[in-house]
C-alpha positions in Angstrom: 8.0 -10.6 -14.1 4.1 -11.1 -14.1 3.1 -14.0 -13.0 -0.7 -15.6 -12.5 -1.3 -17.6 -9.2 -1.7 -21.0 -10.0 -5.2 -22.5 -10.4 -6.2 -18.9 -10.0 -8.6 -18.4 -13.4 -7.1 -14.9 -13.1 -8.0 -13.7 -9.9 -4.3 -12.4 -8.9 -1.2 -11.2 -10.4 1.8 -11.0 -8.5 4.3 -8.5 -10.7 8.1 -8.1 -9.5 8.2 -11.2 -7.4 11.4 -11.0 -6.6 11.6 -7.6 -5.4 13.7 -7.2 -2.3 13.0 -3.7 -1.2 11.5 -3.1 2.2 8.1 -2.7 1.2 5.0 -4.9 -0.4 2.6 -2.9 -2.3 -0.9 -3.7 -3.2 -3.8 -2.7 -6.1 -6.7 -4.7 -5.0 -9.0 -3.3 -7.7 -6.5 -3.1 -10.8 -8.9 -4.8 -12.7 -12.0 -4.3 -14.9 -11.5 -8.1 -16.4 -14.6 -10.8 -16.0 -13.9 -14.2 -17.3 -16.8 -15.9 -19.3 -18.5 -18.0 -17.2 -19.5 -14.6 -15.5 -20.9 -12.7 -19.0 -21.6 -9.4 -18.0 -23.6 -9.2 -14.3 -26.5 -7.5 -16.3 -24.2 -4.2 -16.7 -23.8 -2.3 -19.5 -20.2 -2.1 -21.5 -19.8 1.7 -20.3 -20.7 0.3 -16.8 -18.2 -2.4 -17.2 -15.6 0.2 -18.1 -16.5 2.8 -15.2 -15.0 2.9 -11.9 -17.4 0.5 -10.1 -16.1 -2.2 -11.8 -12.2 -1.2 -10.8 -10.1 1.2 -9.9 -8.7 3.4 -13.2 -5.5 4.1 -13.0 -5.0 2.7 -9.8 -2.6 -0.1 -11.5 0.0 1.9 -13.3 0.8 3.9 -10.5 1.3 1.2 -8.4 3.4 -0.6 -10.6 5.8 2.2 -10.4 6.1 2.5 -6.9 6.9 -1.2 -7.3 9.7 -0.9 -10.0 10.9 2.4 -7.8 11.2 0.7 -4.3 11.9 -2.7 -5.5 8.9 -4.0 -4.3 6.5 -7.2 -5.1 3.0 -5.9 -6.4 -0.1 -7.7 -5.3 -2.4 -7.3 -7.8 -6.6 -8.2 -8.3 -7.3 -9.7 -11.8 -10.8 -9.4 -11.7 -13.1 -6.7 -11.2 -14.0 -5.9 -8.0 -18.0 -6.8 -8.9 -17.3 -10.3 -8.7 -16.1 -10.1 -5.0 -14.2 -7.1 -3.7 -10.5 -8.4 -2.5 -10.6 -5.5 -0.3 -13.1 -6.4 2.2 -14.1 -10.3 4.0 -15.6 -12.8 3.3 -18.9 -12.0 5.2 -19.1 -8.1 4.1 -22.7 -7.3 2.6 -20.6 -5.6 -0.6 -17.6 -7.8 -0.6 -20.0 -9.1 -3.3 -21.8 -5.8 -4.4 -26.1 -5.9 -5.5 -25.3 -2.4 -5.3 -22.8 -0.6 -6.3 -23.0 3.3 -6.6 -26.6 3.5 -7.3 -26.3 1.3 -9.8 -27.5 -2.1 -9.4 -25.6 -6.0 -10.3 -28.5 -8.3 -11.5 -25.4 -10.9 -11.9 -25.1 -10.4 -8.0 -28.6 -10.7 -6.7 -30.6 -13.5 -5.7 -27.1 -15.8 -5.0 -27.0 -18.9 -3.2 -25.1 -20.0 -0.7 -23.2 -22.2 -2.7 -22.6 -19.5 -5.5 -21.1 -17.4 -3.1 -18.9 -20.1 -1.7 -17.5 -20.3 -5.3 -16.8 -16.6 -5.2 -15.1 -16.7 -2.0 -12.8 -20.1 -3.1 -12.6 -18.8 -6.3 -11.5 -15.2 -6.1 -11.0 -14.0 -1.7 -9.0 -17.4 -1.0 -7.0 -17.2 -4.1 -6.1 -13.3 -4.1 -5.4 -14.1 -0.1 -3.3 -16.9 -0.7 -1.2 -14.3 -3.3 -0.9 -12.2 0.0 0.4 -14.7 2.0 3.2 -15.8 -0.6 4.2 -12.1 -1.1 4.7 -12.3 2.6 6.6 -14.8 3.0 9.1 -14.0 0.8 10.2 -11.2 3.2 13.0 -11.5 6.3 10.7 -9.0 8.5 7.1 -7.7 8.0 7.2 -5.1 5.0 5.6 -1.4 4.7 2.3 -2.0 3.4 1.2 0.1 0.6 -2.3 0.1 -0.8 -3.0 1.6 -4.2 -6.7 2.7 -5.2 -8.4 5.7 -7.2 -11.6 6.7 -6.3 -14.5 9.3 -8.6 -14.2 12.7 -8.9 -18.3 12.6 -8.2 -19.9 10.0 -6.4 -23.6 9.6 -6.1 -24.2 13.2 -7.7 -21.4 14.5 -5.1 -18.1 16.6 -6.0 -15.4 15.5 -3.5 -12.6 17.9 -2.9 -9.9 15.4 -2.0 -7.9 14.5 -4.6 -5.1 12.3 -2.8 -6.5 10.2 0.6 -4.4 9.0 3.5 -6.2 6.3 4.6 -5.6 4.4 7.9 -6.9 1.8 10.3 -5.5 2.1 14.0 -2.2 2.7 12.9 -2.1 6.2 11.3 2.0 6.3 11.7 3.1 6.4 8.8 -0.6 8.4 7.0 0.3 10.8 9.6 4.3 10.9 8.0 2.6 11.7 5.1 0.3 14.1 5.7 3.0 16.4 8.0 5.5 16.7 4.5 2.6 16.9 1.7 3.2 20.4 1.4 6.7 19.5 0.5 5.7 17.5 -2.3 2.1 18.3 -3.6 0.0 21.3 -3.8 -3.1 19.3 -4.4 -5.4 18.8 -1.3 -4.8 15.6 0.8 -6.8 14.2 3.8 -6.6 11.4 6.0 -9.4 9.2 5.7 -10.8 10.9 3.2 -13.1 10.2 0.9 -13.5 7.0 3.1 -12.6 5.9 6.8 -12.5 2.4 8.8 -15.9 2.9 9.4 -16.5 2.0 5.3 -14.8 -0.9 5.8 -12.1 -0.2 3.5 -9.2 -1.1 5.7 -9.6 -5.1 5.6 -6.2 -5.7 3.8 -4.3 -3.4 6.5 -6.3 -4.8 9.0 -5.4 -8.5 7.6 -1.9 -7.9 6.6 0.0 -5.1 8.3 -2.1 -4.0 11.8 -1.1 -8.5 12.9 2.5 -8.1 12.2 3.1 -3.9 13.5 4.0 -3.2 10.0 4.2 0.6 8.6 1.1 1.0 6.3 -1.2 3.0 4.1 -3.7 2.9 1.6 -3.6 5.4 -0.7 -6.9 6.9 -2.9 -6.3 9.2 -5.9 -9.0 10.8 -7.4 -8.9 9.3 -10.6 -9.2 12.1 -13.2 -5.6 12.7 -12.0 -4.1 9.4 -13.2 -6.7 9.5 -16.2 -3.6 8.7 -18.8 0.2 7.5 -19.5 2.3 10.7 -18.6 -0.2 11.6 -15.7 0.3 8.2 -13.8 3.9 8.2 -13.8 3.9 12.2 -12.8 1.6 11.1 -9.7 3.4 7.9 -9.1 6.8 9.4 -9.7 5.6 12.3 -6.7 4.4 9.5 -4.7 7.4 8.0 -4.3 9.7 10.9 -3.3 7.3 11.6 -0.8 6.9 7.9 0.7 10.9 7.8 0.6 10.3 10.9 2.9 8.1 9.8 5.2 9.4 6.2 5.6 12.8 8.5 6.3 11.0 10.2 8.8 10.1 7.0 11.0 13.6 5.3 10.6 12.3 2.6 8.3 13.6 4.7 5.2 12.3 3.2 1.8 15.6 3.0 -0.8 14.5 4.6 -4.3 16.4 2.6 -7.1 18.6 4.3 -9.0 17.3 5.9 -12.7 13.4 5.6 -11.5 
């Protein structure tokens, strides 16, 4: 079941509600969607389609791992241009003039008061989506970030092409990165192609480091989840290796049956 947060104009989606596995997973940027009042920032339609304005493929992977684990799905419903769920409030790109070295006309030259109305509009409501999710567990859940990131960024080939990211927990990024071998032959970092110190680790740092929960955010490079069939084989890889290395730290994840 999808379901929009009330009052929300869009800006989260909470899918599998119910969900009662041991974990909460999370897609911050699962969404290229700007609503009207917004038009188009000053950005181009191939712009508006590229990875600055979301994260490709980041959603059907992580809707996977939700339907495998039983999990509730946290998802953005607006493109990250408008305000990046993924960073606070006060960040200089939580509301991006800049993004790559392309630049937002639609985000330049705000007021205070227009960013206010991001922040209600979009931060407090995707936040208040988090805090339901939450809630509806006994104990703190694993914590399981979803994003793809660009094969190429500013002119740049990255070699990556699956990141363990971590704050100042690395347990469970470290769980993963000791059984990768097992599991993937592709080449896999930790905090890689980005660190903390890009402040890219707000919703761990909001949501799991408070509460001692297991967590991750996992990056993708995106021409690897670029269609259907090559989303589920990542996700379906994903989630034998996370059952793994949730195992490995005696807070085993249980894989539903027939996923």
């Amino acid at each position: 079941m999808t379901e929009t947060h009330a009052n929300s104009d869009r800006a989260v989606k909470t899918h599998n509600r119910d969900g009662r596995g041991g974990a909460l997973i999370v897609c911050e940027h699962a969404s290229r969607d700007i609503p009207e009042p917004y038009g188009t920032l000053g950005l181009t339609p191939e712009l508006l389609r590229s990875h600055i304005a979301w994260d490709p493929g980041a959603l059907a992977v992580a809707r996977r791992l939700s339907t495998a684990f039983d999990a509730p799905l946290v998802a953005g419903g607006v493109s990250r241009l408008l305000f990046d769920c993924n960073r606070p409030p006060h960040a200089p790109d939580a509301i991006p003039e800049r993004s790559e070295d392309h630049a937002v006309p639609g985000n330049q030259n705000l007021t205070d008061a227009d960013r206010a109305k991001r922040v209600r509009d979009i931060h407090d409501v995707f936040r208040d989506g988090m805090v339901s999710a939450l809630a509806g567990f006994a104990a703190p859940p694993i914590l399981i970030t979803v994003h793809s990131f660009t094969p190429v960024y500013l002119n740049r080939a990255r070699r990556v092409q699956i990141g363990l990211l971590h704050d100042t927990d690395d347990r469970l990024a470290r769980a993963m990165l000791a059984c990768a071998p097992a599991h993937t032959g592709l080449s896999v970092a930790l905090n890689d192609p980005y660190g903390p110190e890009h402040g890219v680790t707000h919703t761990l740092r909001q949501y799991a480091l408070p509460a001692g929960s297991l967590n991750v955010m996992l990056e993708i490079r995106n021409d690897l989840i670029a269609d259907a069939t090559s989303q589920a084989r990542m996700a379906d890889m994903l989630i034998d290796w996370i059952a793994q290395s949730t195992a490995s730290l005696n807070a085993p994840l249980t894989v539903r049956a027939g996923t």
